[in-house]
Steps between C-alpha positions, in 0.01 A plus 500: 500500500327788699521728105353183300197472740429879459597480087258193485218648731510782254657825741662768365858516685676761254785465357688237706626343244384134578371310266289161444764266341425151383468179639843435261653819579409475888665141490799617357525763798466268766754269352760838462525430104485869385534831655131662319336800711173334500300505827719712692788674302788451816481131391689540221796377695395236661655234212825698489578496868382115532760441233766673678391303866576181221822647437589598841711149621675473188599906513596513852753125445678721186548786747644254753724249281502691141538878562624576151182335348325658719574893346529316219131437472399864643715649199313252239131583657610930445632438168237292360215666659618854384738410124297181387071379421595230733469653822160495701408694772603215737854510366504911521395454865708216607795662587338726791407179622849343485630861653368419819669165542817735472389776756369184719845326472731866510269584891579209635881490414805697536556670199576895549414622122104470605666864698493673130128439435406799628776692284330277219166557529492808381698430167305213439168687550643799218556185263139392538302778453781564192390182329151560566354757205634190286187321617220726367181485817678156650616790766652320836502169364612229752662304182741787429863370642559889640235458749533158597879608567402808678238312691819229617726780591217646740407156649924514609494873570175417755727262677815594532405863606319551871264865384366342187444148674351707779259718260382118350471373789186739613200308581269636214746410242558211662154398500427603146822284444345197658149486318692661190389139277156556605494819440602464134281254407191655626525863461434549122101395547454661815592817353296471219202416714574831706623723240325405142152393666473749837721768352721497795834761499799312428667537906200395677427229280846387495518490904172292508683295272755423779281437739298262319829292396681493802178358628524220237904438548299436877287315401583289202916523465606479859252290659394227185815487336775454762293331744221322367612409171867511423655305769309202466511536121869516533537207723273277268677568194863483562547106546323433156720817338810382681392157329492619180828712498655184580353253226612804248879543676441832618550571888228550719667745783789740494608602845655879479667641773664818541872331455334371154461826409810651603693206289667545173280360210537136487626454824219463727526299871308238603222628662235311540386378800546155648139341460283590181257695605094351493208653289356660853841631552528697187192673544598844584389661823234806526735862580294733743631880373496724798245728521 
C-alpha cells in the first residue's frame, strides 16, 4: 500500500519493482488466483502456498493412513513437473512441502536411518548442483527435487546431531528464523528503495533491510496475526467448516498422536479423545519463544 501511495503521488522510488496493477488484477491478488509480480514481486507466491495450506489436511491423512500414495504423489509432482507441459510451479514445489511432513513425522519417532542424513547430505548436495547447468539462469531453484532433498536431509541432520543443532540454535539465526516470512515478503521493495533510489551499497542496505522487517514480523506478524486476528478467526469459522465437511461426508477432525504415527499404514488406534472438542477449544493457543 505504502509503494502505490508514493507511485500515485508521483515519487520516484527507483527500481523497486512495484507496480500499479488493476482494479482486476489487484482483485485477483487478494483472492490468491495467480502468482503475477505486480505490486511487490515476493507475492508471487502467495496463491501457490494458499493452495498447498488447502492441501495440507488431505496430505498429512495420506501420510498417516496411505503411506504408499503418499510417495506416490511426490514421485508424480517430480516427474510431471520436470518430463511433461503439465506441471506448474505449484506441482514442482509441492514435494518440499510434503518433505517436511516426513522430517516432522521421522523427529518425533524412533526410526535410526534419520542417523545417515548427515552421510547423505553431502551426496545429495553433489546431485543438485549436477542437475543444475540443465536449467540455463533458473540457478538454486527451490522446484529442483536435488535441493528440496538436500534441504530434508539437513532439516534431519540439524536434529539428530547436538554441534549443528547447537550452531542453529544461536540467537541471531534464530531470530532471522522467526521473522524469516516477513522478511521475504518485504525485503524486495525495501531494497529497491535503498539501493536503486539512494544508491545504497548492497551490505548496509541489506542490514537496514533486517531491521526494518523484523520490526514488521513485530509489529504486524506476531502481534495482529496470532493474537488479534487468527484466534478468533479460527474459532468463528470452524463450526460452519466442520458443518460443511459433514453435509459433503468428509470428516471434520483427525486426532494424531505420536502412537498414530508410529503405526503401520492402515492400522491406526483410536485416538481421539473422549468429548469432541468445541470451536473455542480448537483455537490454538499463542507460543511465547524465549528470548
Amino acid at each position: 500500500l505504502a509503494g502505490q501511495v508514493l507511485i500515485a503521488s508521483g515519487v520516484d522510488i527507483g527500481p523497486t519493482s512495484i507496480s500499479m496493477p488493476s482494479v482486476a488484477q489487484a482483485l485477483s491478488q487478494l483472492a490468491f488466483l495467480d502468482h503475477t509480480d505486480l505490486t511487490n514481486p515476493s507475492f508471487w507466491t502467495l496463491s501457490v502456498e494458499f493452495r498447498w495450506y488447502l492441501l495440507f489436511p488431505i496430505i498429512l491423512w495420506l501420510w498417516v493412513v496411505h503411506r504408499r500414495a503418499f510417495w506416490a504423489v511426490i514421485v508424480a509432482c517430480v516427474v510431471a513437473y520436470q518430463f511433461t507441459v503439465a506441471g506448474g510451479v505449484d506441482v514442482g514445489t509441492l514435494p518440499c512441502f510434503m518433505l517436511g511432513i516426513v522430517a516432522a513425522a521421522v523427529q518425533i519417532g524412533r526410526g535410526d536411518w534419520r542417523k545417515w542424513s548427515l552421510a547423505l547430505l553431502p551426496l545429495a548436495l553433489v546431485t543438485a548442483i549436477a542437475l543444475e547447468p540443465t536449467r540455463g539462469a533458473a540457478w538454486l531453484g527451490q522446484d529442483q527435487i536435488g535441493w528440496q532433498i538436500s534441504a530434508f536431509l539437513f532439516v534431519l541432520a540439524v536434529g539428530n546431531f547436538a554441534p549443528l543443532r547447537a550452531v542453529m540454535a544461536w540467537m541471531p539465526l534464530r531470530a532471522v528464523g522467526i521473522a524469516s516470512y516477513s522478511i521475504y515478503l518485504m525485503h524486495q521493495p525495501i531494497l529497491g528503495i535503498l539501493m536503486g533510489r539512494f544508491g545504497w551499497a548492497p551490505a548496509p542496505a541489506i542490514a537496514v533491510m533486517g531491521l526494518i522487517c523484523l520490526a514488521f514480523w513485530a509489529l504486524f506478524e506476531r502481534t495482529v496475526l496470532l493474537t488479534s486476528v487468527r484466534r478468533p478467526l479460527i474459532a468463528k469459522i470452524t463450526d460452519p467448516i466442520s458443518k460443511l465437511l459433514r453435509i459433503v461426508g468428509a470428516p471434520s477432525e483427525v486426532f494424531l498422536s505420536r502412537a498414530a504415527v508410529d503405526e503401520p499404514a492402515g492400522e491406526l488406534p483410536d485416538v481421539r479423545p473422549p468429548a469432541i472438542a468445541t470451536s473455542a477449544d480448537l483455537a490454538p493457543e499463542v507460543v511465547d519463544l524465549p528470548a
